[in-house]
C-alpha positions in Angstrom: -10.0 16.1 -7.2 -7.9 18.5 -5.2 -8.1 15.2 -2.3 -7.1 12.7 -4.8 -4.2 14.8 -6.2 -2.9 16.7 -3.4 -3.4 14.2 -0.1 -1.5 11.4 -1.7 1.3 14.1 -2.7 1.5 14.9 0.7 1.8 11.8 2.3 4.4 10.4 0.6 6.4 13.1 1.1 5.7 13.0 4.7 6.8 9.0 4.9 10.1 9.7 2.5 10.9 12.6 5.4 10.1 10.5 7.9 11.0 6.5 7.0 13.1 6.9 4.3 10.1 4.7 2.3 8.0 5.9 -0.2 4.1 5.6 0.2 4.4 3.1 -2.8 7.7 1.2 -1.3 5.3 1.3 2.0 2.1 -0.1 0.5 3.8 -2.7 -1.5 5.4 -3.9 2.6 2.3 -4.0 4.2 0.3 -5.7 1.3 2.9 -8.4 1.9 2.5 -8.5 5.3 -0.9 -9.2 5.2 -0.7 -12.3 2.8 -0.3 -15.5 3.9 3.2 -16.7 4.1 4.3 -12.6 3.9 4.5 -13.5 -0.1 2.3 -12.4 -3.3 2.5 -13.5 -7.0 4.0 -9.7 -8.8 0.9 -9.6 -10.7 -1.2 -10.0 -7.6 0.9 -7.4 -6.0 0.6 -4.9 -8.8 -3.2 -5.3 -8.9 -3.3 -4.6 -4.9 -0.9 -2.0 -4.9 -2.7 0.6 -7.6 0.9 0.0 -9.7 1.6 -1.5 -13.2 3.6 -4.3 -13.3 6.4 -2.7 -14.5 6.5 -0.6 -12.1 6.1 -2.6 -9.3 8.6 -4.8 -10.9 11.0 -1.7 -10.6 9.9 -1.4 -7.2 10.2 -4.3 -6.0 13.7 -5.1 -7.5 14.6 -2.0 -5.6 13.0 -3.3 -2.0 15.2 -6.6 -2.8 18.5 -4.4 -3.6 17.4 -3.1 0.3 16.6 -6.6 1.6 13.5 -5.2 2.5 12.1 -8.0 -0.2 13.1 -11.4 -1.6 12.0 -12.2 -5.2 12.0 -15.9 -6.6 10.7 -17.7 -9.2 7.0 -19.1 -8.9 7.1 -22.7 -7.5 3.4 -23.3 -9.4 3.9 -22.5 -12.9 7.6 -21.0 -12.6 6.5 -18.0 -15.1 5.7 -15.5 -12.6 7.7 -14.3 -9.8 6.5 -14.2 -6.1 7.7 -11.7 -4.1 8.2 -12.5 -0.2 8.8 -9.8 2.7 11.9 -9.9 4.5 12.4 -10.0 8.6 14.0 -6.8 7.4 11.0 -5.7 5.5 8.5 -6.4 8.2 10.8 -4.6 11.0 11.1 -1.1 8.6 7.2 -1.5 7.7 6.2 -1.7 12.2 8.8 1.5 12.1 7.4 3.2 10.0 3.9 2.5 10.5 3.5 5.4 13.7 4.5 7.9 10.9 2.3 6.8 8.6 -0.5 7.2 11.4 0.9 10.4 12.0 0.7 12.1 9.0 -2.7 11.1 8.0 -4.0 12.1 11.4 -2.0 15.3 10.8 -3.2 16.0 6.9 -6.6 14.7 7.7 -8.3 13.6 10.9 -7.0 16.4 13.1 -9.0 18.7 10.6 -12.2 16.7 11.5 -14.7 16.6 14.7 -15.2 12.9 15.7 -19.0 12.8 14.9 -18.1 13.3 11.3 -15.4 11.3 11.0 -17.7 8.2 12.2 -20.1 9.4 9.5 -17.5 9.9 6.7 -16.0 6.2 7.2 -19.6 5.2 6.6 -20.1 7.3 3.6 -16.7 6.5 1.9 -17.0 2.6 3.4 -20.3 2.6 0.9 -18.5 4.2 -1.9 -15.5 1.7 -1.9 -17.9 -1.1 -1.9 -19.2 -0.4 -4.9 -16.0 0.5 -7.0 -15.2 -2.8 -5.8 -14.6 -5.2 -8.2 -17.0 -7.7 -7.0 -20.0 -5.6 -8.0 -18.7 -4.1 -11.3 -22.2 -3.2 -12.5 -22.5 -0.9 -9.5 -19.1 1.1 -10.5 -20.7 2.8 -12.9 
């Protein structure tokens, strides 16, 4: 628990030092950089992000208010909104991404021997597949 708790604590602090982005405001940019078109429905985005979608409502309104992030109604059932990464948004997320590198090689991998790490990938690779939610009955 200490892991969970403490690592992602100290992370974020490390990108707000460094980037001026939080680890959510950093997640949320590079989720939409790896969608087609740079865009995801909110919903979508929430659900890939960890957030709620009032909270990555809040966020997001606040990446726009940076134009880091361009919001607009849905074009397909004009309920939802889509958010849609900015030129902007994908120049601060490649700036930002060597610090992000940094700190968890400085919080994490620099405490490891390679061997290990090879094997702890493996181990944690085979844990995340079955929390996914393609094999639900696994999670348990």
């Amino acid at each position: 628990m200490r892991i969970v708790i403490v690592l992602p604590r100290l992370l974020d602090r490390d990108m707000l030092r460094t980037t001026g982005l939080t680890a959510n405001e950093y997640t949320t940019l590079m989720n939409l950089s790896e969608a087609p078109k740079r865009e995801l429905r909110m919903a979508d985005l929430a659900n890939v992000a960890g957030l709620s979608a009032s909270r990555m409502t809040r966020l997001v309104d606040d990446l726009q208010s940076r134009n880091l992030v361009a919001k607009r109604p849905s074009a397909v059932d004009g309920r939802g909104n889509v958010a849609k990464l900015t030129p902007q948004g994908l120049a601060k997320l490649r700036s930002a991404w060597p610090a992000h590198l940094t700190s968890v090689r400085r919080r994490m991998f620099d405490h490891i021997d390679a061997p290990s790490i090879k094997r702890t990938a493996q181990v944690l690779s085979q844990v995340a597949a079955r929390l996914d939610d393609k094999h639900p009955d696994q999670a348990r």
